[in-house]
SESE-474075 format. One record per residue (C-alpha): residue number from 1; residue in one letter; x, y, z. Coordinates in steps of 0.02 Angstrom, whole numbers. Example, Ala and Ser with C-alpha at 12.3 -4.5 7.8 and 13.67 -1.06 7.14 Angstrom:
residues 2
- seq;type;X;Y;Z
- 1;a;615;-225;390
- 2;s;684;-53;357
***
This chain:
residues 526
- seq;type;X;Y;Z
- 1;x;665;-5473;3823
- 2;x;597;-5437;4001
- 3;x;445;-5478;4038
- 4;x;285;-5350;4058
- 5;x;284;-5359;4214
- 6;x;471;-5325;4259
- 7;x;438;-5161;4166
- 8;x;277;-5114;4243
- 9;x;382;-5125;4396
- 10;x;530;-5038;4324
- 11;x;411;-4888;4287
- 12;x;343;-4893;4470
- 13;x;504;-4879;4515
- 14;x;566;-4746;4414
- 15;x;415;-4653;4439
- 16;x;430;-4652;4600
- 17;x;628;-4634;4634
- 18;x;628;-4497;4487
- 19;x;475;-4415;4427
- 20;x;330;-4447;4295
- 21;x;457;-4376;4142
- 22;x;591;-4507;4185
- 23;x;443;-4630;4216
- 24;x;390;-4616;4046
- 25;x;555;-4598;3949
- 26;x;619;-4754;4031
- 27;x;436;-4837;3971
- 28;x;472;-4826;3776
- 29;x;674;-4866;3822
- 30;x;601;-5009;3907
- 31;x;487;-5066;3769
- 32;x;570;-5021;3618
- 33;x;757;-5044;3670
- 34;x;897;-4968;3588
- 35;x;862;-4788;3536
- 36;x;933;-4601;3491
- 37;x;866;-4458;3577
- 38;x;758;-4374;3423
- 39;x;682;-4553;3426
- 40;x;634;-4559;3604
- 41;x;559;-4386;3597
- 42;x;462;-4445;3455
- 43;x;391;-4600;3545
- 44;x;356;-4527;3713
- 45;x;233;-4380;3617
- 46;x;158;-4525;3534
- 47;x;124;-4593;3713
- 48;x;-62;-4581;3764
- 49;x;-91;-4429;3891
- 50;x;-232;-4376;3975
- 51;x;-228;-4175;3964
- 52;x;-64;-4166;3980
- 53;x;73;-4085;3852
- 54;x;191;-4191;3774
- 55;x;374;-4183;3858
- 56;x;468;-4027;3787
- 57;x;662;-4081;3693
- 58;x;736;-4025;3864
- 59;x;620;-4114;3983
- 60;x;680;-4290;3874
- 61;x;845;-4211;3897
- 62;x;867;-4218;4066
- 63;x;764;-4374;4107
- 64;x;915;-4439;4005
- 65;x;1034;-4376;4100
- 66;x;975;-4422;4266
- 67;x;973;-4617;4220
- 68;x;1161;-4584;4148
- 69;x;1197;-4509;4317
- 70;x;1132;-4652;4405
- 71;x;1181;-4790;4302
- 72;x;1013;-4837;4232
- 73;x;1067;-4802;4047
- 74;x;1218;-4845;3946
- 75;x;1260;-4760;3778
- 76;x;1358;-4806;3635
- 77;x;1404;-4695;3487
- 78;x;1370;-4761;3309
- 79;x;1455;-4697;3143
- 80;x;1298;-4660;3023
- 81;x;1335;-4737;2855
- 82;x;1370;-4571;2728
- 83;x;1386;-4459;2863
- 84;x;1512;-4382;2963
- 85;x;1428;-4360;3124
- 86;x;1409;-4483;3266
- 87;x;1251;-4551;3334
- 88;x;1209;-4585;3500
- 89;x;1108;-4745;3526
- 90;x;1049;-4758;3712
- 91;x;977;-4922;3790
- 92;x;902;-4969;3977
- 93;x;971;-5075;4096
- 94;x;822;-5149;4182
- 95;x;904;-5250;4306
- 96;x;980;-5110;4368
- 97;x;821;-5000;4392
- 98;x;745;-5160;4489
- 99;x;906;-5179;4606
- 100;x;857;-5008;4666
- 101;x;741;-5100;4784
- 102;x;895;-5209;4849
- 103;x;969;-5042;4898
- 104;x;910;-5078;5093
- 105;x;994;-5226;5071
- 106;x;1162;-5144;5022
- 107;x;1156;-5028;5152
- 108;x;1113;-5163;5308
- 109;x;1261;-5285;5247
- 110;x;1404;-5124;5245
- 111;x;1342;-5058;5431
- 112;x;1343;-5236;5477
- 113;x;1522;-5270;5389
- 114;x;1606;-5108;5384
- 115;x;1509;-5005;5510
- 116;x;1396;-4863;5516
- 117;x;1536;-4720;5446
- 118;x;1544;-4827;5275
- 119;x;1362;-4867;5270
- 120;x;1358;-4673;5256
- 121;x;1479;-4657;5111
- 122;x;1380;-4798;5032
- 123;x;1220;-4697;5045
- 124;x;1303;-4528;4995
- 125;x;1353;-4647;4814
- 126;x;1199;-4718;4809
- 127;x;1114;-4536;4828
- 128;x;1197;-4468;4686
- 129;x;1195;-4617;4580
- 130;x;1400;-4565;4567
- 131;x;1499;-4464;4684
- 132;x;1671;-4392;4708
- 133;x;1750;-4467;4851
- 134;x;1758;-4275;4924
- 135;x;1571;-4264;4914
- 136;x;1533;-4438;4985
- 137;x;1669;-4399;5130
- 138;x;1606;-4247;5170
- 139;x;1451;-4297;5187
- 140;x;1475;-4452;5277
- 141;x;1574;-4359;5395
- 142;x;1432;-4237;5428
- 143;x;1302;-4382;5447
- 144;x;1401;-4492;5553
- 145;x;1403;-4471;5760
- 146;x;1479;-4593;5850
- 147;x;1413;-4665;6023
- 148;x;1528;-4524;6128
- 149;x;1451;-4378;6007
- 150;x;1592;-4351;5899
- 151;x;1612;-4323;5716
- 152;x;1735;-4447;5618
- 153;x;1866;-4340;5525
- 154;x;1883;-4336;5339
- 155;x;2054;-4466;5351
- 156;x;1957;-4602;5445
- 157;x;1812;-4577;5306
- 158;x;1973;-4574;5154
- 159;x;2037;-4729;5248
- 160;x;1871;-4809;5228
- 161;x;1848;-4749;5071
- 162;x;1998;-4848;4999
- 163;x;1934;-4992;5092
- 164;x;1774;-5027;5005
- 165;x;1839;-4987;4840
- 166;x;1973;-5123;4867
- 167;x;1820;-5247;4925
- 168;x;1728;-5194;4787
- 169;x;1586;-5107;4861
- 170;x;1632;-4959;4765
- 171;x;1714;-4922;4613
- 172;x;1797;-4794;4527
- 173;x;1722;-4746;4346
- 174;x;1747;-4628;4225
- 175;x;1664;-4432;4233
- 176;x;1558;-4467;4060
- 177;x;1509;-4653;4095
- 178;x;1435;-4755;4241
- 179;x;1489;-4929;4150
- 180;x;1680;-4908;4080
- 181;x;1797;-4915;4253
- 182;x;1928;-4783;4292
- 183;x;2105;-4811;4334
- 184;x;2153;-4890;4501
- 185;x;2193;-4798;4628
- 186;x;2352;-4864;4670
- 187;x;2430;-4776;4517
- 188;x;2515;-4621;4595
- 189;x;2699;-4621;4598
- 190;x;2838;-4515;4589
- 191;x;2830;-4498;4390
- 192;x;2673;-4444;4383
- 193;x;2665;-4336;4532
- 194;x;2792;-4240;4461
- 195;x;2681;-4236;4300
- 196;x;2543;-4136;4379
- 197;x;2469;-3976;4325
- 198;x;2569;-3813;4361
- 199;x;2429;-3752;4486
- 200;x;2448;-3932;4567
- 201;x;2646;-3880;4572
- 202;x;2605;-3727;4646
- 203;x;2481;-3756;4780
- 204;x;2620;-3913;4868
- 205;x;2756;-3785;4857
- 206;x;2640;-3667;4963
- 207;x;2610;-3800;5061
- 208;x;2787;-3847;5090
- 209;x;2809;-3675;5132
- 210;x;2675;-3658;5265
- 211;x;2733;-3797;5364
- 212;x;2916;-3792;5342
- 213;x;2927;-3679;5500
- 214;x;2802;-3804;5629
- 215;x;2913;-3940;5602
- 216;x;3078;-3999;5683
- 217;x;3225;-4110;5599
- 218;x;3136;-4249;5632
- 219;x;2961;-4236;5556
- 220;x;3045;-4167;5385
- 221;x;2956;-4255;5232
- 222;x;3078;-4278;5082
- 223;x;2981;-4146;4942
- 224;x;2927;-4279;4805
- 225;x;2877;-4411;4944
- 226;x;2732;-4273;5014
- 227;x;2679;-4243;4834
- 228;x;2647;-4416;4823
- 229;x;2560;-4417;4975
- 230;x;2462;-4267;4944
- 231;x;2432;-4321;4760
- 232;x;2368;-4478;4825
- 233;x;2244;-4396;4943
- 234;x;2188;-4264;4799
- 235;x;2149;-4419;4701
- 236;x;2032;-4499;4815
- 237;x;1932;-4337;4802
- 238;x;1923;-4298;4627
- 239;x;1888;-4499;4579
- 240;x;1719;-4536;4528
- 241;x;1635;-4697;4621
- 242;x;1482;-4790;4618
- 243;x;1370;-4914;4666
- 244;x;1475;-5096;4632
- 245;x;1302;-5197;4620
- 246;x;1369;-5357;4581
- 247;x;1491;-5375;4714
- 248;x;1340;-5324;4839
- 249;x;1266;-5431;4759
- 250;x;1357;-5593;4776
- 251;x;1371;-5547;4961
- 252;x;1179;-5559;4989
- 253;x;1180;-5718;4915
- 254;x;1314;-5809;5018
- 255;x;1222;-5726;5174
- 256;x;1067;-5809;5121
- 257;x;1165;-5956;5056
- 258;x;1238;-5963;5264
- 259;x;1053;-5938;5333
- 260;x;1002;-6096;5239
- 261;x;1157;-6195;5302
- 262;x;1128;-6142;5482
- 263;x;948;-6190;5471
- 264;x;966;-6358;5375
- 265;x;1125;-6404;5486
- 266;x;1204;-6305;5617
- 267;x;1275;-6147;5655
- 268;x;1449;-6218;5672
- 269;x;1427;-6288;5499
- 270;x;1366;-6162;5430
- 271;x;1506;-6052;5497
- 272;x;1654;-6172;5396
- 273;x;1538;-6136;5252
- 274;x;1542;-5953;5264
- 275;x;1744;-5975;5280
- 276;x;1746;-6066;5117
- 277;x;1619;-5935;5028
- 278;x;1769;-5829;5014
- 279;x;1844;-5899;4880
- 280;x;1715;-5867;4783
- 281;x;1734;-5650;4684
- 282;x;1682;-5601;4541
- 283;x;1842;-5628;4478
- 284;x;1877;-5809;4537
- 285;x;1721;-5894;4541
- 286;x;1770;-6027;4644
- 287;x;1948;-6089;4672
- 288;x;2025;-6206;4786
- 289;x;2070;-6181;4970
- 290;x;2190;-6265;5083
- 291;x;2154;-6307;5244
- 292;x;2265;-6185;5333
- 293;x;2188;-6035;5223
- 294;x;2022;-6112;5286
- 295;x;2079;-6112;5469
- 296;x;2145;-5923;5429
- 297;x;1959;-5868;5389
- 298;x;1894;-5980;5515
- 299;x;2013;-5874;5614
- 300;x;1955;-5711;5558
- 301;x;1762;-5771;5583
- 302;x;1772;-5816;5762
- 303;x;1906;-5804;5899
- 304;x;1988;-5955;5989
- 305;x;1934;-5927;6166
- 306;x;2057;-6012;6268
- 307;x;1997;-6178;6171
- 308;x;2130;-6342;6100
- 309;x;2187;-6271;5953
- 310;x;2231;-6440;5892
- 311;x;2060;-6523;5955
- 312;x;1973;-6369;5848
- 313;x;2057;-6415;5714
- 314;x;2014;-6585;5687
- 315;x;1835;-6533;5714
- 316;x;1845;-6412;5576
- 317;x;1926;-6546;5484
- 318;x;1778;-6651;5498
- 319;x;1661;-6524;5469
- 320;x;1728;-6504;5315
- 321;x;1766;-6683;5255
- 322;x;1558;-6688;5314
- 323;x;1523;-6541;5189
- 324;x;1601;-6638;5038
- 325;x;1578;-6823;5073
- 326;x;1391;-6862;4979
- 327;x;1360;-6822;4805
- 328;x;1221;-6665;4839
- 329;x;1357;-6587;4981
- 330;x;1413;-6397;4964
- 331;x;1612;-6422;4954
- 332;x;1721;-6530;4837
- 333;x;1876;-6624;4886
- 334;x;2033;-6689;4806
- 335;x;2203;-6736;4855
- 336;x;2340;-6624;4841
- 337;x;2467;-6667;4692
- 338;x;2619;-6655;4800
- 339;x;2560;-6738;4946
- 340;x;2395;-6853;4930
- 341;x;2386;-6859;5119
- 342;x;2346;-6700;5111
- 343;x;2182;-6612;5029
- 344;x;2093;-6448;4960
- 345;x;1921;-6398;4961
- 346;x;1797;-6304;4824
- 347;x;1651;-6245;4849
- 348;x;1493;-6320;4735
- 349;x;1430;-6155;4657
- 350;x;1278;-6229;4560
- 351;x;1238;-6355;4687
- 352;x;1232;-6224;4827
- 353;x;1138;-6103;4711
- 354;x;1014;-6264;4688
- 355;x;988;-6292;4857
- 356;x;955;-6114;4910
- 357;x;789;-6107;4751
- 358;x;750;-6279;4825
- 359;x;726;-6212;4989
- 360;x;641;-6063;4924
- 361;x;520;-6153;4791
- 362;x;463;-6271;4927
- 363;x;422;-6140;5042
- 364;x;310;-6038;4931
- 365;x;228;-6181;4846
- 366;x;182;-6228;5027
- 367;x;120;-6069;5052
- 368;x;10;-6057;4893
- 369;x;-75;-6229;4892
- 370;x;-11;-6310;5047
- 371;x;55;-6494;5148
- 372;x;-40;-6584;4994
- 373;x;21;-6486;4855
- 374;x;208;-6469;4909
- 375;x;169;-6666;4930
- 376;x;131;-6683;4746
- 377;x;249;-6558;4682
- 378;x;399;-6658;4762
- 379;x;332;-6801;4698
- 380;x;329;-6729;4519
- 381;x;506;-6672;4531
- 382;x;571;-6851;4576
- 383;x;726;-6892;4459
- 384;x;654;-7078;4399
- 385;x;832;-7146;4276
- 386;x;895;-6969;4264
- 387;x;708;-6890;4196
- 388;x;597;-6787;4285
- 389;x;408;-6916;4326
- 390;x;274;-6886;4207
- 391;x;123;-6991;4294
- 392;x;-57;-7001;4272
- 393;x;-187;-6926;4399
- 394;x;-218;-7084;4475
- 395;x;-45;-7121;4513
- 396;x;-31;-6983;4595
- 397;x;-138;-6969;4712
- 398;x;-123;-7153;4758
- 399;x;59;-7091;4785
- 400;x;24;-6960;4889
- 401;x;-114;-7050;4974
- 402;x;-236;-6864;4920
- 403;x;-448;-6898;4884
- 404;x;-495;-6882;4709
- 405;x;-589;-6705;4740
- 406;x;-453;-6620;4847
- 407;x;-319;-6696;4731
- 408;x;-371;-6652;4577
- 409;x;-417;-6480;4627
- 410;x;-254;-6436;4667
- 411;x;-174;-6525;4549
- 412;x;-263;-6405;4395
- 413;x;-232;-6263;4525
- 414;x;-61;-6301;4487
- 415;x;-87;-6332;4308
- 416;x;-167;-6149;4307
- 417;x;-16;-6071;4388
- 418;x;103;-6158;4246
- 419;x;193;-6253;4385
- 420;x;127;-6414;4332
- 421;x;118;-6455;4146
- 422;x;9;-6592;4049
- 423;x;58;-6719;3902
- 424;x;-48;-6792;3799
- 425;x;-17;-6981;3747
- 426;x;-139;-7025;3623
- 427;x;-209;-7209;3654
- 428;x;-247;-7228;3436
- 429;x;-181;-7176;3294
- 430;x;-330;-7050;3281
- 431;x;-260;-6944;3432
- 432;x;-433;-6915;3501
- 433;x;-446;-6794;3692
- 434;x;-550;-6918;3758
- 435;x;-477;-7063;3702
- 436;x;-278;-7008;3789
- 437;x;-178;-7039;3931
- 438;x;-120;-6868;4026
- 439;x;24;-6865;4095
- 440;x;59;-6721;4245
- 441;x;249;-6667;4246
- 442;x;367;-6526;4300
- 443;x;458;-6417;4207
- 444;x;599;-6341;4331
- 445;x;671;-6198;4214
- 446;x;491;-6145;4190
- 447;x;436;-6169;4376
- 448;x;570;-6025;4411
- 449;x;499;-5917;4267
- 450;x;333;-5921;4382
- 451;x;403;-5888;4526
- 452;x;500;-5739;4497
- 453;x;353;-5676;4389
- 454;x;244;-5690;4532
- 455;x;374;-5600;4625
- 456;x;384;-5466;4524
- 457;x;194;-5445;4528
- 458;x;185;-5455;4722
- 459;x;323;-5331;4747
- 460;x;223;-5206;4622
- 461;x;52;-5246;4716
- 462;x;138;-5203;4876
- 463;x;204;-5050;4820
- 464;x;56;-4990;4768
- 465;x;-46;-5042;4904
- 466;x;95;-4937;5030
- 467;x;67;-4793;4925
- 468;x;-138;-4821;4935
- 469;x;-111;-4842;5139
- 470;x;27;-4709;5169
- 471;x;-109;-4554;5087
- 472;x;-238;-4637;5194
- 473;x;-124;-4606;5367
- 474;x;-77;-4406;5297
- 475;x;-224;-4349;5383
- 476;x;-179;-4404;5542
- 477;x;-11;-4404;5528
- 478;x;-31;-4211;5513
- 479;x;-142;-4185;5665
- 480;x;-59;-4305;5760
- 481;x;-69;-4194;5923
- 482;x;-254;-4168;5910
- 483;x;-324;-4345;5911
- 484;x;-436;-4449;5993
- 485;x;-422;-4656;6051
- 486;x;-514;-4686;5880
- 487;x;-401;-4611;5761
- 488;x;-252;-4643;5879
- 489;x;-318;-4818;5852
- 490;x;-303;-4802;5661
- 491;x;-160;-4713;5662
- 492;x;-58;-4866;5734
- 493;x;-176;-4982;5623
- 494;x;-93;-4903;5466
- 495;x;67;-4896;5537
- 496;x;107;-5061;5566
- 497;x;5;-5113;5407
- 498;x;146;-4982;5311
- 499;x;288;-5101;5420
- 500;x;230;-5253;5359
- 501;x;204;-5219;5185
- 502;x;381;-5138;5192
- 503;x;461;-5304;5263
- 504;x;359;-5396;5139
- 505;x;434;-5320;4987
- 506;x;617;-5351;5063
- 507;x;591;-5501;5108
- 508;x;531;-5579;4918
- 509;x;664;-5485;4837
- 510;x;754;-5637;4916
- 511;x;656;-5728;4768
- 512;x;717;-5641;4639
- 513;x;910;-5682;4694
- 514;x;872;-5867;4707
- 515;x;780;-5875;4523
- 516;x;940;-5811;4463
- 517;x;1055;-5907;4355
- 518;x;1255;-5870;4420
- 519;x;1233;-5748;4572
- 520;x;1438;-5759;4562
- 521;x;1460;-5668;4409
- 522;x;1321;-5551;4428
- 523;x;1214;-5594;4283
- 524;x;1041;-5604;4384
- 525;x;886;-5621;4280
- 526;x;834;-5431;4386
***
């Protein structure tokens, strides 16, 4: 069950994204789960309105269908016991609605990887919720300019296209359903080229036709070779794609996973990492990598420059016999069975993942109660014979070297924020309060409950607040040629308030990816 606040912010953003209807038919999804369509109309007229009529059969309808479109809602049809007829039970996919945010995200890391012409057909999917790959082509092809002026043509965008679906930015799913896959592209051939529809038939041998005069001896296609072709390229139109959101996913977290490494090492270290991070899909979690596939992404990564290729080699050997040699490091090593001289290299999935929410749960817990309580919260989380510390107040601020009125203030801050927890040890049999020893301790599963619930309440504070400071700046905004210093002043005042709460909200959903359990196979707690 998600908690209230992840679906406060999953209305927000449905609201927002969709309209007040979808806001409030994704509200009794979201609270009541798994439900038919006469039952969701009968919930949301229950809902409390404020002059206001209660949503019409058709308005639930096609709130429905716009979360289908997009993903948001899955359906599943039941057999009801004595009857004949199907029933269709539909349920909400709340981590879904809250990846929305992440969409900026997405977007950055495909211009950045695949350039600006597949960042487009990205945002023509993401648009839609699902797309043809005509309609996202076409579009992208109208969006996209490059640096000289000119338009990219629709086989650059096809070529593209094929690209990201076979990196798993996109994928291809069925017309009636967002979550069952399609079939692969790859799967035209001769035998079922030459099982297409009659009109299909038709329309190549007009083709054929056409172009049978324009070309010479030479540029002659062989008749069921050009069907292919064209029956390929018809495909790539009429195939539905969207959003892959785990794949994007896992890429944001080895980027952030590479940040960490470049600022808790080096850049050249955190560059071998980034080489190993591909063996790690959604389909292979993690697998082992020889050093020449390592030098091949290294490779790939970063050109040799005129440099020793055999002196470069030995460095990125050490680098990597660096990366594995302690028992917290990032990469595993073993010997090879046919050779033992010779080794492979893994890459530590859970001990990565725990050094990236140790990075990030230090940093905010120095930002909420600062130097002394990041000082006692370490402390706390010292592994003393395998066990987290439970210790007394005394001890700890003797420890931590903290006066008794500064220490103890933060310490029942941090009690009152359920990052710090207390046990009672009773000194008698009688188990009397004032006659106990408390113990202060750390629980680190629930320490990442609070933090991404405290995410998820900053990210829906911020939103609200852009909202509230955005209708202050329409005003102005609309007069903006008719102003003097004064509301020029404010103008630029809101503006870069609206730019700083924006960066804000990107910036913690950074949180929510590190308070996730596997990153790898997509199963994030939002």
């Amino acid at each position: 069950m998600a908690p209230d606040i992840a679906i406060h912010l999953a209305v927000d953003v449905l609201e927002e994204q969709f309209g007040v209807n979808v806001g409030k038919v994704g509200s009794v999804l979201l609270e009541r789960g798994r439900l038919s369509v006469e039952e969701i109309l009968l919930f949301v007229r229950q809902m409390p309105e404020l002059d206001e009529e209660p949503l019409s059969f058709q308005q639930v309808r096609n709130a429905m269908l716009v979360m289908v479109q997009h993903g948001l809602v899955e359906f599943e049809p039941i057999m009801q016991a004595g009857k004949s007829s199907v029933l269709h039970v539909y349920s909400i996919k709340i981590e879904e609605i809250i990846a929305r945010l992440r969409y900026p995200h997405f977007m950055e890391y495909v211009d950045w990887r695949y350039g600006s012409l597949a960042m487009e057909l990205l945002f023509a999917v993401l648009r839609y919720g699902r797309a043809s790959g005509g309609v996202a082509v076409s579009e992208a092809c109208d969006s996209y300019v490059t640096p000289k002026g000119e338009k990219a043509t629709p086989e650059e965008a096809e070529t593209l296209l094929r690209q990201l679906v076979t990196e798993r930015v996109l994928r291809p799913v069925k017309a009636c359903s967002s979550s069952a896959p399609a079939e692969p592209l790859a799967s035209a051939s001769p035998k079922r080229a030459a099982q297409d529809s009659d009109s299909r038939k038709r329309k190549l041998e007009g083709m054929e036709e056409t172009d049978e005069a324009d070309r010479g001896p030479a540029d002659k296609v062989p008749p069921i070779e050009q069907s292919v072709v064209l029956a390929a390229k018809q495909q790539v139109k009429d195939t539905i794609y969207c959003c892959d959101r785990r794949s994007l996913q896992l890429c944001l977290w080895k980027n952030a996973l590479c940040r960490l490494a470049e600022e808790k090492y080096s850049p050249a270290i955190a560059k071998v990492f980034l080489a190993t991070l591909s063996s790690v899909t959604l389909d292979q979690p993690s697998r082992w990598m020889q050093f020449n596939e390592i030098e091949e992404q290294m490779q790939k990564l970063e050109s040799t420059g005129g440099r020793d290729p055999q002196r470069m080699r030995e460095k990125l050997r050490q680098t990597l016999d660096s990366l594995s040699m302690t028992s917290d490091s990032l990469l595993r090593r073993r010997s090879l069975a046919s050779d033992p001289s010779l080794f492979e290299w893994q890459v530590e999935r859970e001990k990565a993942h725990g050094m990236l929410a140790k990075s990030l749960r230090s940093q905010l817990i120095r930002e909420w109660f600062g130097i002394m309580g990041l000082r006692i919260f370490n402390l706390l989380t010292e592994e003393s014979c395998g066990r987290v510390q439970r210790l007394e107040e005394n001890q700890i601020l003797g420890i931590c070297m903290l006066p008794q009125e500064q220490g103890r203030t933060i310490l029942n801050a941090m009690v009152q924020a359920s990052l710090v927890h207390w046990q009672q040890v009773p000194r008698s049999s009688d188990g009397a309060i004032a006659n106990s020893f408390w113990l202060y301790y750390v629980d680190p599963v629930q320490v990442m409950a609070v933090l991404e619930e405290r995410a998820l309440r900053a990210i829906l504070n911020m939103r609200i607040r852009f909202r509230v400071e955005s209708a202050r700046l329409v005003p102005l905004e609309r007069s903006i040629g008719s102003l003097n210093a004064k509301e020029r002043g404010a103008l630029f005042d809101g503006r870069r308030r609206e730019d700083i709460l924006e960066r804000s909200g990107l910036v913690l959903h950074a949180v929510l990816l590190a308070c996730s359990k596997q990153p790898w196979d997509g199963r994030c707690s939002s």
